[in-house]
Structures are given as structure tokens and as C-alpha cells.
N, C-alpha and C positions, 0 to 999 in steps of 0.2 A: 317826614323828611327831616334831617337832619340840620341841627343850624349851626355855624360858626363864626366868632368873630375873628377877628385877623387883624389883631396891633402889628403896623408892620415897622420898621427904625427908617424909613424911606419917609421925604419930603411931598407934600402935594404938588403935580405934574409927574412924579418921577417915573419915566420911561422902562421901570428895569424889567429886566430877562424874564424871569422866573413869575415872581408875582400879578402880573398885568396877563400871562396868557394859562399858567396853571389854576391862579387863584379866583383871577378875576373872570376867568370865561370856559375852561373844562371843568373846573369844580363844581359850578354851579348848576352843570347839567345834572349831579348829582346830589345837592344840598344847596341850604341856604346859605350865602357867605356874604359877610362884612366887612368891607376895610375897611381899617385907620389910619389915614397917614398923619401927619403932622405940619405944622409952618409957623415959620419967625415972623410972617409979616401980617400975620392977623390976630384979634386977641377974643373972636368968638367961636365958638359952635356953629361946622356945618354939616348938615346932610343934604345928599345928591343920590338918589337912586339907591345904588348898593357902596355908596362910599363917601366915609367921614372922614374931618378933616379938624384935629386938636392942633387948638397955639400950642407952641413949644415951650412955652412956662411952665403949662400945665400935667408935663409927661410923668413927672415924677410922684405928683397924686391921682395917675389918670382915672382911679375906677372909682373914685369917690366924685371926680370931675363928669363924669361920663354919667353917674347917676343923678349929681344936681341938673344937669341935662335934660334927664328924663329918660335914658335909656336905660332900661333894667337888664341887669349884666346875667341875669336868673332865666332869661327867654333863650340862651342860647345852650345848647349841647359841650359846645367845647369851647375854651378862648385860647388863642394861637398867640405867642410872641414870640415878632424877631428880634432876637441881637441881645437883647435890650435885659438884662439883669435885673436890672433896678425896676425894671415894668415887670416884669415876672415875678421878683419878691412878693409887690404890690398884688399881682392876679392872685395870688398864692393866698395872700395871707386873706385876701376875702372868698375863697371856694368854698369851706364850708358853709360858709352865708348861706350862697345863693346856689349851690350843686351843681353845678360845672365842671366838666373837665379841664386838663389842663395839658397842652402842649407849650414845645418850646422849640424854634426852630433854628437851628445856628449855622449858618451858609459861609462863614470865614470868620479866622479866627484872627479877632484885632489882637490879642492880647498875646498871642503868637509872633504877631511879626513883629510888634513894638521890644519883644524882649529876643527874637533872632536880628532885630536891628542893634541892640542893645552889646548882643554878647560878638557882633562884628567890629563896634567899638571899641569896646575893651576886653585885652586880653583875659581878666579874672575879673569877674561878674557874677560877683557869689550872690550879695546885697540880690540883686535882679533876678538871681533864679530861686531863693528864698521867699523873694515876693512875689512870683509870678506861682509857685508850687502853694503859697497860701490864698493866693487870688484861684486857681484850681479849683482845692481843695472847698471853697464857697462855693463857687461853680457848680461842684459837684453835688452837693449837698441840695442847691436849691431843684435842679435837673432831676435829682433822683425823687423829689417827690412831686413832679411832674406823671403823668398818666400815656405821657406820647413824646419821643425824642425825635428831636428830626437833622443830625447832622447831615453834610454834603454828603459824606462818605462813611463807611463802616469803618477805614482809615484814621479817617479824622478824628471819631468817635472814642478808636483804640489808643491812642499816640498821646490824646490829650486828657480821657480818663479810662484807662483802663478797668475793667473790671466792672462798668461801670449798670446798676441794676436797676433797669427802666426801659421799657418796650420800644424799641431803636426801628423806628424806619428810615433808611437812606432816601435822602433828596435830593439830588445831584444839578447842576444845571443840563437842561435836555433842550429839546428842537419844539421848536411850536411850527405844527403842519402845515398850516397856513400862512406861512414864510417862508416855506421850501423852495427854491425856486429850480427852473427847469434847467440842464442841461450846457453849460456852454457852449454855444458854435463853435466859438476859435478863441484863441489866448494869442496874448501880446507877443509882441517882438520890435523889441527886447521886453525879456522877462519882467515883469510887475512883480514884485514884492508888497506886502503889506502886513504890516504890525500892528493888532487893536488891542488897548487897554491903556493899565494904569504904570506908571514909572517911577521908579522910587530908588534908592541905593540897593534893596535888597536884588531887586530884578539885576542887577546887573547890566543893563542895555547895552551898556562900553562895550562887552563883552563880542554883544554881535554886531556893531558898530566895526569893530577891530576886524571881524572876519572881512565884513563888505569894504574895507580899507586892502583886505590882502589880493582881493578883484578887481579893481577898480578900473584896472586895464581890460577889462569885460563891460560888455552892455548890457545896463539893467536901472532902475528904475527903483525906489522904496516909499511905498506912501505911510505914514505913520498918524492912527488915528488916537490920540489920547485925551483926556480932557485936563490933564498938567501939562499943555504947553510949555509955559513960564522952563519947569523943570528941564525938558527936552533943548529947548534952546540954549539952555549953560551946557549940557554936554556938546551938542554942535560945536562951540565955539573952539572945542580941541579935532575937531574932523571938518575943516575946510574943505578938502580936497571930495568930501560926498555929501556937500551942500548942494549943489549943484541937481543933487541927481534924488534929492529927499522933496517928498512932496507932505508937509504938515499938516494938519485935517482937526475936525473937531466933527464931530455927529450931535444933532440936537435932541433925534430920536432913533429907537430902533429903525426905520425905516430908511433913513440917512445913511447908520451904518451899514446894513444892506447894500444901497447902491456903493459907497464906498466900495466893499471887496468886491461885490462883482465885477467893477470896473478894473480889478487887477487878477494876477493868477495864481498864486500862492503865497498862503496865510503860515504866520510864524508865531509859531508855540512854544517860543524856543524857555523855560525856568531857569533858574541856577538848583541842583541837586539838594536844596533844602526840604526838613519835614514841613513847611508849611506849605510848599508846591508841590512836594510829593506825593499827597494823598487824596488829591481828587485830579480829574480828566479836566483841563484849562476850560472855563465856560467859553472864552474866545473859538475852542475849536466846535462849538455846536454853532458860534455863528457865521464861521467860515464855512462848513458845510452845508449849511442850510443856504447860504448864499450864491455856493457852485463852484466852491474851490478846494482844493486840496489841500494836507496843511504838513509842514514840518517841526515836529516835535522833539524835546526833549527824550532822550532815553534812558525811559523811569521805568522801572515793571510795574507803574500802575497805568504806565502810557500801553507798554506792551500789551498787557492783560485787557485794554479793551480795543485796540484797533493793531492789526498785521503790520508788519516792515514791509514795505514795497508792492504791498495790494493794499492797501487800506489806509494808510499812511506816508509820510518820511518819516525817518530817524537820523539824531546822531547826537552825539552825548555836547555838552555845554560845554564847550572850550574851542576857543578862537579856529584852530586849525582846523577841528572836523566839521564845523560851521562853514569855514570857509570854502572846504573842500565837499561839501554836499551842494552846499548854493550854489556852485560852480558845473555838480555836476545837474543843477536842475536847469542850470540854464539849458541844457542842452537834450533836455527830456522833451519828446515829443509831445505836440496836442491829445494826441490819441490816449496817450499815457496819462496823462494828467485828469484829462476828464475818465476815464476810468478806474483811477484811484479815489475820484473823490465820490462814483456813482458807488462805486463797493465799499466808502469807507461811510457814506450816508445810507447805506442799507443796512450795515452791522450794528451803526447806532440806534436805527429806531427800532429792528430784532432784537436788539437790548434792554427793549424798554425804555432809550433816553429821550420818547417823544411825551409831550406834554398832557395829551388825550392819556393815553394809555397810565401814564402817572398819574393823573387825576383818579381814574378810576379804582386804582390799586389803593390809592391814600382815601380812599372815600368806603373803601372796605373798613380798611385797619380802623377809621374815625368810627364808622359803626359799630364795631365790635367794643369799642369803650365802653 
């Protein structure tokens, strides 16, 4: 059986999507797997079962840190890093040592947004796109002598290195089975709205703010689950008039956020038409589906290309008025509809392969064949 370890850029406790049900529990039906996470508030070595736990001091020599340890990094088959470049240089530069493989798993791209936040600032951002083409250009370089590529999307893959020559599997965020949940009875009245993730200037929020400002003489309902409060409350203070009717949230775990949207009836996927929302399917709509709701997206043809208009999905493109005017008409969309949209549009997906079993298994081939 095969072994892997799994440096992941995630802190000890962290709740996320991907890692805790791909990695940590369908992987292993097929291999041996190890996580690493990390934390600021300790300054020794732990292990627990299948999962370890590096101070944050020590990330930047981790495989030399991991061996004063005692862990010989030479027992495993392949060693997996997320995010993390500078952890990957380091994997890199010890593989011949000890004969390991080398993966490298990139699930978004920070250096993406920090320079389309950049070039929304200023008009001429030459400086930024010079620096972000030689931050690339290392990128690429370290990636390509990697043994296993793992971006979200073959999208992502293309847009940010083209060309680029290194055995590419897509990882996209998918559905863990055993969070599916059954069916809705009934949906609200008035309509529940709900918004999960993160909020920042590039999302745009105002934008769907301004729609739900053009309804307001409709009844409806917004719960908004983000872990940047703080953020979300400075925009409120320009939309008084849908104070009232916003319900603020925070989730501690995936299972929190669960009951959160099943408690309401349509989930908002709504992007602004950037490359860096463009090229993968929003991880929020596998947990709106899996939770029993349907959801309204962006219309991107990579929205299109995996889920139907009007069977499988919403649609309508990113700008106040057709926001407006779809919300408007979902208000007025029966139960029958809605749960039918989101039964066909949670079948398409895991036909697709975006369920977590079935990705384990496929990635547990490709690991082999290394």
C-alpha cells in the first residue's frame, strides 16, 4: 500500500472542505496518509493517530525539523504540499536524499488576487504585473519539477501557467456523501436568502447588496455566513434600509454551516466576471447542494459547462439589475421547483465525479502509477 504525507498551509483544528473528508478519510481507504498541520501557539512536536501538528516557527525548515523528530521523510511514497512554495522548495531540494515523490497541490491562487486587487487600484500597474510574471515564472519552475500537479481546475492550471509540463490532475472542491442531506419538505415564506464565504473588495458584495436594495418593497430575508464580520459590517453601514432584514452568522464547523443553509432556501454564488473566479465551480455551491438548496450563480461558461440554466441551477450575469431581477423572480418560484432544481443539480454533480469517494479513488490511481 502506498504512503503519503500531506504538508497541508492549514492550522490545527481547521474544519476545511477538501482536506478532512478527501484526505483524511476516502484516501485512506486506499493508502497510507499523513497530515501536517501547523500552530502558533505551541512550540513542540505532535503526533495523534494519522495527524501531525509543526509550530509555525518551524515551517520554513520543515523537513530537516520533521527529521530531528524522528520521522524519516524516506518511508513515504509521495510528499503532498499545499499552498506553500517555500515548503515545496524545501520537499524538493531533499527528494533525492530520500526517493520520494513529489506533489504539489494549489487550491487558489493568493498571488492572483493580491495583484487583481492591485491592478483595481491603480490604473497602470506595470511594477505588479512584472512582479507577479517573475513570482510565475519561479512558480513555475519549482511545479515543473514536481512528479504530480494538483490545481482546482485545468482552468486555473492554463491562465496561470500555460504550457505548463508536469502530470496535471484536477482537484476541484466536491461533496463529501456523508453530508448529503435529504430532500427539503418546504421552503420559506418569504424567501431565505443566503450567502457563505469570504468578503473582500474584489467580491464585490455592494454589488448584490444594491440588487436586494432595488426589492426591498418584497419580502425576503438574507442570512450572510462569513468569518470577516468586521468587513461586512462597514458595508452595512451604507444599506440601513436592509439591516433589518440581514441575518449575520459565523460557523465554527462544517456542520454549523450545514444547518445554517438548510435553514434557508437559496444559496448565492453570485462572482464578479474576474480570471480568478472564473476558473473554477465556487466551493460554496457544493455546500449548498449538499445541504438541500439550490443555488444562483454567476454566468461564466465554466458555471455553464457544469451545471444547466433552469434545471440544474440559476443564472444571471454580475450586475445590479439582472441580480435584481432574478431574485425577484425567485421569489416567486415554487417549492416544487426549487427542490427539483437542486435534486438535478446535486445529481449532475456527483455524475461528475465532484463527490469526495469517487476523487479519492481516481487520485489514488494517478498516486500509484508515480
Amino acid at each position: 500500500m502506498k504512503s503519503l504525507l500531506y504538508i497541508t498551509d492549514q492550522q490545527e483544528y481547521a474544519d476545511h472542505g477538501t482536506i478532512a473528508p478527501l484526505f483524511g478519510r476516502y484516501l485512506k481507504e486506499h493508502m497510507e496518509v499523513l497530515l501536517v498541520y501547523h500552530t502558533k501557539y505551541k512550540d513542540s512536536f505532535q503526533c495523534k493517530g494519522d495527524e501531525c501538528i509543526v509550530p509555525e516557527s518551524k515551517l520554513g525548515t520543515i523537513m530537516h525539523y520533521l527529521q530531528e523528530e524522528g520521522m524519516d521523510p524516506g518511508r513515504f511514497d509521495v510528499i503532498l504540499v499545499r499552498n506553500s512554495f517555500a515548503i515545496l522548495r524545501e520537499v524538493l531540494s531533499q527528494q533525492n536524499r530520500f526517493g520520494y515523490k513529489v506533489g504539489f497541490r494549489l487550491s487558489f491562487a493568493k498571488s492572483e488576487t493580491a495583484y487583481a486587487a492591485m491592478m483595481a487600484k491603480y490604473d497602470r500597474a506595470f511594477f505588479v504585473r512584472a512582479a507577479l510574471q517573475l513570482k510565475r515564472w519561479k512558480e513555475r519552475r519549482l511545479i515543473e519539477r514536481c512528479d504530480l500537479f494538483l490545481p482546482s481546475s485545468v482552468l486555473m492550471a492554463a491562465a496561470m501557467y500555460p504550457g505548463l509540463r508536469v502530470s496535471t490532475v484536477p482537484l476541484p472542491a466536491g461533496i463529501d456523501p456523508q453530508r448529503i442531506k435529504a430532500p427539503k419538505p418546504s421552503f420559506s415564506k418569504p424567501r431565505r436568502f443566503i450567502y457563505v464565504g469570504s468578503l473582500d473588495p474584489l467580491r464585490r458584495f455592494e454589488t448584490i447588496l444594491d440588487a436586494f436594495t432595488d426589492i426591498v418593497d418584497r419580502e425576503w430575508t438574507l442570512d450572510i455566513s462569513t468569518f470577516n464580520p468586521t468587513y461586512l459590517h462597514g458595508i452595512l453601514e451604507r444599506y440601513s434600509a436592509l439591516v433589518p432584514r440581514i441575518n449575520i452568522l459565523q460557523a465554527a464547523d462544517l456542520g454549523r454551516l450545514t444547518e445554517q443553509i438548510r435553514a434557508c432556501d437559496i444559496g448565492l454564488a453570485l462572482m464578479p466576471a474576474l480570471p480568478i473566479f472564473a476558473t473554477t465551480l465556487p466551493a460554496k455551491v457544493m455546500d449548498y447542494y449538499a445541504a438541500g438548496v439550490p443555488v444562483l450563480l454567476s454566468d461564466t461558461a465554466k458555471n455553464r459547462d457544469r451545471l444547466n440554466d433552469a434545471e440544474e441551477a440559476f443564472f444571471c450575469a454580475f450586475e445590479r439589475r439582472a441580480i435584481a431581477a432574478k431574485l425577484e423572480a425567485l421569489l416567486l418560484t415554487d417549492d416544487e421547483t426549487l427542490g427539483l432544481i437542486r435534486e438535478k443539480g446535486l445529481h449532475r454533480l456527483i455524475n461528475a465525479g465532484r463527490s469526495y469517494d469517487h476523487m479519492a479513488r481516481q487520485l489514488s490511481l494517478r498516486i500509484a502509477s508515480l
